[in-house]
C-alpha positions as CSV (number, residue, x, y, z in Angstrom):
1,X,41.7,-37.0,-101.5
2,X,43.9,-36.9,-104.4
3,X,41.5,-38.1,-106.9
4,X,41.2,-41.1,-105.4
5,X,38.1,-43.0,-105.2
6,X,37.1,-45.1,-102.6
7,X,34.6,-46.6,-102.0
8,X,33.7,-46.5,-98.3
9,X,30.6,-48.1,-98.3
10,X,31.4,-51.5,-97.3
11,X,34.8,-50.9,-96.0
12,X,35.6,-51.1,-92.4
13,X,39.1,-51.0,-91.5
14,X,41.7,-54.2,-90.6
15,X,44.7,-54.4,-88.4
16,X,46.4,-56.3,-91.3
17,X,46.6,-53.2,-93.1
18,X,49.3,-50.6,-92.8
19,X,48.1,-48.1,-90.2
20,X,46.2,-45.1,-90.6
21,X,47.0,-45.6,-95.0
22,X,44.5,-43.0,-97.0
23,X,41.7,-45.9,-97.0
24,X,41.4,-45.4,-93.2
25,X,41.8,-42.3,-93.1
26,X,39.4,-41.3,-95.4
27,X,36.9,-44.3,-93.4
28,X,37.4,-42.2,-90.4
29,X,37.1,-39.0,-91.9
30,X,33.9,-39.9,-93.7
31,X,32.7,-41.5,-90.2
32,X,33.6,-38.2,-88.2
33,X,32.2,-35.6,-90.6
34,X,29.1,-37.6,-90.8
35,X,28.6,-37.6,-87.4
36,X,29.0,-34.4,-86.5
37,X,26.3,-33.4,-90.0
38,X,24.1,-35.9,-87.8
39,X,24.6,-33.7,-84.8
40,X,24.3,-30.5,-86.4
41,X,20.8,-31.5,-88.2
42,X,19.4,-32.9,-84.5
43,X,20.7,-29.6,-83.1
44,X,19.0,-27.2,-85.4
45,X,15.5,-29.7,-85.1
46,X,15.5,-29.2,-81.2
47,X,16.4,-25.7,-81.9
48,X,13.1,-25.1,-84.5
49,X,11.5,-27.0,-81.6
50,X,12.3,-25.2,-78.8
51,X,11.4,-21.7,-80.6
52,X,8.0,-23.5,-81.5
53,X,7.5,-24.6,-78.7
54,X,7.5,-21.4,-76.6
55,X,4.0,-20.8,-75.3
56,X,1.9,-19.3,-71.9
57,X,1.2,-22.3,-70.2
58,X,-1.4,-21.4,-67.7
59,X,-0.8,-24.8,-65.2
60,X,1.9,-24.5,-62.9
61,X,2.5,-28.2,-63.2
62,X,3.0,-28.3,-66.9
63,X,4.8,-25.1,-66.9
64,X,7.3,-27.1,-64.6
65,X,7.3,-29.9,-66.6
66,X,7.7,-27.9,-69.8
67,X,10.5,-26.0,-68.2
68,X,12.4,-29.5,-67.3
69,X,11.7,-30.7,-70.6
70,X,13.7,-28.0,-71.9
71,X,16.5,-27.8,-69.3
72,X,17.2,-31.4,-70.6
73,X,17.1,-29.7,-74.0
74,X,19.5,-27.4,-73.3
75,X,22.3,-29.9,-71.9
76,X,22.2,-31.7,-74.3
77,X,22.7,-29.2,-77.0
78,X,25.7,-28.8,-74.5
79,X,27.3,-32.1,-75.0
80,X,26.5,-31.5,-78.5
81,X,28.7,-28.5,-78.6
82,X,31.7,-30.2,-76.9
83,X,31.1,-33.1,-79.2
84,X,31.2,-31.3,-81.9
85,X,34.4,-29.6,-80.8
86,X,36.4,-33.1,-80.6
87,X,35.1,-34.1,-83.6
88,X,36.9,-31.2,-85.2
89,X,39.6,-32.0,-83.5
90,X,39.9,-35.6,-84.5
91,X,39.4,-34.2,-88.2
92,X,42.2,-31.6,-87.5
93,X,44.1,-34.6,-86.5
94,X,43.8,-36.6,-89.6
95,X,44.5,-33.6,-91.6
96,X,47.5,-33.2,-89.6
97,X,48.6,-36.6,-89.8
98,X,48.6,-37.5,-86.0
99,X,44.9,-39.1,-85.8
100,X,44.9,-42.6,-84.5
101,X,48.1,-42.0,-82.7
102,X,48.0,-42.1,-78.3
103,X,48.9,-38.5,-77.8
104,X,50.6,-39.5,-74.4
105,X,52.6,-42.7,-75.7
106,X,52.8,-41.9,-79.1
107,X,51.5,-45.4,-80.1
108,X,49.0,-46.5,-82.8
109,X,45.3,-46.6,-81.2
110,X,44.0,-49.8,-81.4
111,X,41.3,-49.4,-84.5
112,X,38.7,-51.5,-82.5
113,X,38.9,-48.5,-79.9
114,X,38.7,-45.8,-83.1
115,X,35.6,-47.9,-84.3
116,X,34.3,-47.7,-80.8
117,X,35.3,-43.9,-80.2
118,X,36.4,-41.9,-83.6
119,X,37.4,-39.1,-81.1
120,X,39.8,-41.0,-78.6
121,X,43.3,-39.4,-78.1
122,X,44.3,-41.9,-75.6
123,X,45.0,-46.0,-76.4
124,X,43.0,-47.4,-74.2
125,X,46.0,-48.3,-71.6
126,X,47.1,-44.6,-71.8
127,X,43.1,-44.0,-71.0
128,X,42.7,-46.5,-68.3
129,X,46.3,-44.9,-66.4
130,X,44.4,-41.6,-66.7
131,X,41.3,-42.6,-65.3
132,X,43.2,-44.5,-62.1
133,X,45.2,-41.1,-61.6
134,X,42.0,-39.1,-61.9
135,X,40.4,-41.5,-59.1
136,X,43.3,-41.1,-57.1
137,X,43.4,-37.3,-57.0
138,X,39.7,-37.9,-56.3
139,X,39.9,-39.9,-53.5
140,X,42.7,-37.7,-51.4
């Protein structure tokens, strides 16, 4: 960040301000890449749990309920993953200078929506048409 420093401790983002300036985007940076460091370090514990986990378990009950345990384990490393990948995206967007911006409209993203979802790539009209098409289709 061009030897800048800013401190993003106690700043949040306000519509007053011009949009997506270098103080949001590095908020939104900063929020992103912590999140997905978040992610990662949950990932790699249920990973070091899973491998210590694995054991003979003589009762067919807890065998089963061992083996649901970590099913659920295993999808959500899934999410994780796709998480993960949006995240990246969203921080490929900012480098790129199109984060914040409705990839179907072209609009700003309304910055209550970013706080609410870093990763969104819809504003939340653009979001809500998709989701009536998408029910649509469904419904046919």
């Amino acid at each position: 960040m061009d030897g800048m420093d800013i401190d993003m401790t106690e700043y949040v983002p306000h519509p007053s301000e011009e949009f997506m300036n270098d103080r949001q985007k590095e908020f939104f940076r900063k929020r992103l890449t912590d999140w997905k460091n978040d992610i990662l370090r949950e990932s790699h514990e249920t990973v070091c749990t899973l491998q210590n986990d694995t054991r003979n378990v003589p009762d067919a009950a807890d065998r089963a309920s061992e083996e649901t345990d970590r099913a659920i384990e295993l999808r959500t490393r899934d999410r994780q993953r796709k998480l993960i990948a949006k995240i990246d995206s969203a921080l490929r967007r900012i480098d790129e200078g199109e984060y914040g911006y409705c990839e179907h409209t072209g609009e700003p993203i309304a910055l209550r929506r970013l706080m609410a979802r870093p990763t969104a790539t819809l504003s939340l009209e653009a979001q809500e048409s998709h989701e009536r098409k998408e029910k649509v289709y469904r419904e046919e």
